[in-house]
LOFITOR-240837 format. One record per residue (C-alpha): residue number from 1; x, y, z. Coordinates in nm, 3 decimals, decimal comma, padded with zeros to 5 digits, always signed. Example, Ala and Ser with C-alpha at 12.3 -4.5 7.8 and 13.67 -1.06 7.14 Angstrom:
LOFITOR-240837
{rec 1 {+01,230 -00,450 +00,780}}
{rec 2 {+01,367 -00,106 +00,714}}
END
This chain:
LOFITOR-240837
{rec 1 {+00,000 +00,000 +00,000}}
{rec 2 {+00,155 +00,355 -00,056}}
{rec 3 {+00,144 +00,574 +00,198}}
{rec 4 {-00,035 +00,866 +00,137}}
{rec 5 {+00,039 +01,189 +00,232}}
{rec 6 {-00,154 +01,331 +00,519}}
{rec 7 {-00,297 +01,728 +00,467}}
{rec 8 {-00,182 +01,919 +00,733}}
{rec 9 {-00,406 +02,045 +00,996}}
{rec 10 {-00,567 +02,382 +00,906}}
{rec 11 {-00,456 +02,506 +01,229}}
{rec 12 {-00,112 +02,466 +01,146}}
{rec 13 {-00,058 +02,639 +00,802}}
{rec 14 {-00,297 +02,964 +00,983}}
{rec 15 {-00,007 +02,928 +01,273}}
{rec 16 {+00,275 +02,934 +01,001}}
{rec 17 {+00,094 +03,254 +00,825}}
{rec 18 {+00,038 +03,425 +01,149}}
{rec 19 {+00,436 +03,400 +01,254}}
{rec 20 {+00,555 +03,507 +00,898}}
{rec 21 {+00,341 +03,821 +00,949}}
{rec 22 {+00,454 +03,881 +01,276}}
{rec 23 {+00,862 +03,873 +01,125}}
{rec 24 {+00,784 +04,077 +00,795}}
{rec 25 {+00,611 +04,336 +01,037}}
{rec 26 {+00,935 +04,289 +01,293}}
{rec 27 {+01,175 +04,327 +01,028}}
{rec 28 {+00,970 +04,651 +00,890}}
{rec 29 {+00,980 +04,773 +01,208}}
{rec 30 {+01,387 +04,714 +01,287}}
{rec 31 {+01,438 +04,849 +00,920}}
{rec 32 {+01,233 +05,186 +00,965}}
{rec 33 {+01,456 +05,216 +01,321}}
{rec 34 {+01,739 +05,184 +01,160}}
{rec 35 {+01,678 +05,415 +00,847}}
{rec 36 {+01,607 +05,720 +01,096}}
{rec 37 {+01,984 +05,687 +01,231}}
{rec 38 {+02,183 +05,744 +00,998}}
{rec 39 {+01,990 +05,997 +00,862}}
{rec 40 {+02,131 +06,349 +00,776}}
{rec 41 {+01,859 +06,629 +00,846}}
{rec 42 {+01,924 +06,919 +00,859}}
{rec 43 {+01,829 +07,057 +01,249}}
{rec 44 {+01,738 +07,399 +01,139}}
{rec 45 {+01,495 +07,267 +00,936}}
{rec 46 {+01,298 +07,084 +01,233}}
{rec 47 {+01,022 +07,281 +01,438}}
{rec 48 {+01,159 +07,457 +01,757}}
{rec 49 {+00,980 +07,213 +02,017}}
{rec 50 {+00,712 +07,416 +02,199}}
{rec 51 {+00,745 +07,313 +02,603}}
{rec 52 {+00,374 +07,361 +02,758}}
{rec 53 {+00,518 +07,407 +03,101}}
{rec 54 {+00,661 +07,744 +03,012}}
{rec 55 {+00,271 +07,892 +02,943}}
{rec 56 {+00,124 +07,719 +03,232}}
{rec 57 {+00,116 +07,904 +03,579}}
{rec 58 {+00,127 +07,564 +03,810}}
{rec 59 {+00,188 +07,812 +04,126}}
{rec 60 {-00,188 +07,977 +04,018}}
{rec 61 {-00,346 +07,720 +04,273}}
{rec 62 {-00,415 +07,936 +04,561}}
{rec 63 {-00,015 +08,039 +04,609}}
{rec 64 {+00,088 +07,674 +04,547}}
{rec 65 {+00,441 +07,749 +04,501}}
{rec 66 {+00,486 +07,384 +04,391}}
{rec 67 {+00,443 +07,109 +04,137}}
{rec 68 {+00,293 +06,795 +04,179}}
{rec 69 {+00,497 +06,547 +04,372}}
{rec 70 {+00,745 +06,828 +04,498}}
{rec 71 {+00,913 +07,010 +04,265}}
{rec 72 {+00,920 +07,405 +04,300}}
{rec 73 {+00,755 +07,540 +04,075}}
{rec 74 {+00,948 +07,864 +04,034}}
{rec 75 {+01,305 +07,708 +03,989}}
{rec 76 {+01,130 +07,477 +03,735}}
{rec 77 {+00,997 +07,803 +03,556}}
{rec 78 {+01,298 +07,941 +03,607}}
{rec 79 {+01,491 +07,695 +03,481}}
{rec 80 {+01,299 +07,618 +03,165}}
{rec 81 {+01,301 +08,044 +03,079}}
{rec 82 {+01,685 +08,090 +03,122}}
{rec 83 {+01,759 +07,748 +02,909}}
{rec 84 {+01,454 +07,838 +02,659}}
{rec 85 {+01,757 +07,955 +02,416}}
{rec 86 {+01,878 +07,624 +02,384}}
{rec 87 {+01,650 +07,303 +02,206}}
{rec 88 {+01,531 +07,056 +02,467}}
{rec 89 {+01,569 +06,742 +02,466}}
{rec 90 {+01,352 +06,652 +02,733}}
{rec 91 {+01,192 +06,808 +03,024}}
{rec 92 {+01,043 +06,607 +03,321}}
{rec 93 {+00,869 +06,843 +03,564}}
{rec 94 {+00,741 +06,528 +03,812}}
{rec 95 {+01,075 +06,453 +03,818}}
{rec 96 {+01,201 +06,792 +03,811}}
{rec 97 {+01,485 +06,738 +03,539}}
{rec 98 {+01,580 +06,908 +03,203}}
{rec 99 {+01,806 +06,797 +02,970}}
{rec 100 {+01,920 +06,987 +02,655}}
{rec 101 {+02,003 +06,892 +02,365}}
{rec 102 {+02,315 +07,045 +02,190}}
{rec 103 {+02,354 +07,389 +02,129}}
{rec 104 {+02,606 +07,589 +01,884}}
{rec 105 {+02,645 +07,910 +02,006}}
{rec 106 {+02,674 +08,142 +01,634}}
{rec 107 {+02,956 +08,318 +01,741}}
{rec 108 {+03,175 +07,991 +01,773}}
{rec 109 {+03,095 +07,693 +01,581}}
{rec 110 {+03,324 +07,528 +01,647}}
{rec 111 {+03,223 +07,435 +02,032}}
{rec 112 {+02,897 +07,358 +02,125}}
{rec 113 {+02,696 +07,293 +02,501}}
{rec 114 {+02,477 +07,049 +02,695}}
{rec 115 {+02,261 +07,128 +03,011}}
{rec 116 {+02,110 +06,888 +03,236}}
{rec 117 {+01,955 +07,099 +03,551}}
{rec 118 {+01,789 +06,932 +03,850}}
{rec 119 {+01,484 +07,053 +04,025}}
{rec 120 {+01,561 +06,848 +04,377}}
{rec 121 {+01,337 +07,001 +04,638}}
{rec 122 {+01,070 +07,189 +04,723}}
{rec 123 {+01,244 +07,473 +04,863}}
{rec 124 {+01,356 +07,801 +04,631}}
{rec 125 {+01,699 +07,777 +04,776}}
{rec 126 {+02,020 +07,785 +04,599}}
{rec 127 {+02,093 +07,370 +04,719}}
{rec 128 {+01,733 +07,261 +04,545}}
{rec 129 {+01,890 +07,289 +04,215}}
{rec 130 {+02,185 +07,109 +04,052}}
{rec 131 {+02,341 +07,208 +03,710}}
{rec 132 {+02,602 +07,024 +03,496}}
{rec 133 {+02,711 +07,146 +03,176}}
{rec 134 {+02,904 +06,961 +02,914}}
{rec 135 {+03,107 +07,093 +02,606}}
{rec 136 {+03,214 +06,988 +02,290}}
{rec 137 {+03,565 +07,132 +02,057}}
{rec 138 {+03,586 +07,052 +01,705}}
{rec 139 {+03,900 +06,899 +01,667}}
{rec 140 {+03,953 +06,700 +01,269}}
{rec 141 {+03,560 +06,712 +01,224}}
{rec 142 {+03,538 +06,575 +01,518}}
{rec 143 {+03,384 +06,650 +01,864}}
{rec 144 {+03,570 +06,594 +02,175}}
{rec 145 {+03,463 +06,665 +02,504}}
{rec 146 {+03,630 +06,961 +02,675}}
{rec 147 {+03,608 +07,113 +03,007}}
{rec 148 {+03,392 +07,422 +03,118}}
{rec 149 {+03,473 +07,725 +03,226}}
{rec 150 {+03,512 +07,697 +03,596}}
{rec 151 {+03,241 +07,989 +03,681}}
{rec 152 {+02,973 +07,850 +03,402}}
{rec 153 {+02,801 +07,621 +03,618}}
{rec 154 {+02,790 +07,925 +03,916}}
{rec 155 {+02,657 +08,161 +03,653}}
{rec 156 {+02,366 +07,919 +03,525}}
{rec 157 {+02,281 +07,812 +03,836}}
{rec 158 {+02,259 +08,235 +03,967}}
{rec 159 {+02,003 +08,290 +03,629}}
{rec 160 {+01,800 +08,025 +03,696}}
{rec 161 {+01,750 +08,118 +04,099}}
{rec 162 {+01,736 +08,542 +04,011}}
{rec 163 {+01,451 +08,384 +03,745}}
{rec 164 {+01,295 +08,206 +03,995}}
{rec 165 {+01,315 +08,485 +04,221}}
{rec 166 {+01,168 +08,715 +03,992}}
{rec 167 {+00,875 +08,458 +03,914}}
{rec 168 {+00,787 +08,460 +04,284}}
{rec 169 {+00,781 +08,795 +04,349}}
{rec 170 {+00,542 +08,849 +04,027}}
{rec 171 {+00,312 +08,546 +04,126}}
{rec 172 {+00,301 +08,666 +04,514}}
{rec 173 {+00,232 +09,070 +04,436}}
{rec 174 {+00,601 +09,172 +04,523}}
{rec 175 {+00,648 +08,916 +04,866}}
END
């Protein structure tokens, strides 16, 4: 007798067609990933991001001078106004952390800056915020990092707590 051979259970080619669209729309996935990294845009071309946080008054509420989960709300205004010259690259105000993303000053194009600042209390005080900046030289088309002036940091930190200041003291009729 010859064998003959058996059909497959429906069940299984449906299983087979459901994994081979599951890797065709994995591997259009990975490849649409991958396209966007290499790409070469050109950043003044892209929208200035537009931060909601800077046209909201959080400290509104009564004379709520903070944000929710602890954050003040004036250094985190203050913050976000004296980096607003700079492109963010994220802001966190639960959190209380902005991070920017690179910025070319026009004058010198050949350097370029970072700034991650640190909303860590409640308080308006001068040890509620932390600031680190990072720089860049072009050296042979590349970047290398390089250190920072040793007063940048003071001076960033000083704008951002006179902001904050000033915030207050429009928010609370001159306290």
């Amino acid at each position: 007798m010859i064998a003959s051979a058996r059909p497959k259970p429906d069940h299984w080619s449906r299983h087979h067609h459901h994994i081979l669209r599951l890797n065709v729309f994995a591997g259009a996935l990975l490849f649409s990933l991958l396209a966007g990294c290499g790409s070469d845009r050109d950043p003044s071309g892209l929208a200035k991001p537009k931060n909601h946080l800077m046209t909201v008054d959080r400290g509104a509420s009564g004379g709520d001078d903070q944000l929710k989960d602890g954050v003040n709300v004036y250094l985190w205004r203050g913050a976000l106004d004296t980096l607003s010259f700079m492109p963010f690259s994220s802001a966190d105000a639960v959190g209380g952390i902005i991070l920017t993303d690179w910025y070319t000053p026009p004058t010198s194009p050949d350097e370029r800056f970072k700034i991650a600042a640190y909303v860590m209390s409640r308080r308006l005080r001068s040890d509620s915020l932390r600031v680190a900046v990072f720089r860049q030289e072009r050296q042979g088309g590349q970047w290398v990092d390089s250190p920072v002036s040793s007063n940048t940091v003071s001076d960033i930190t000083t704008r951002i707590l006179n902001r904050a200041r000033e915030l207050r003291a429009e928010n609370k009729g001159g306290d």
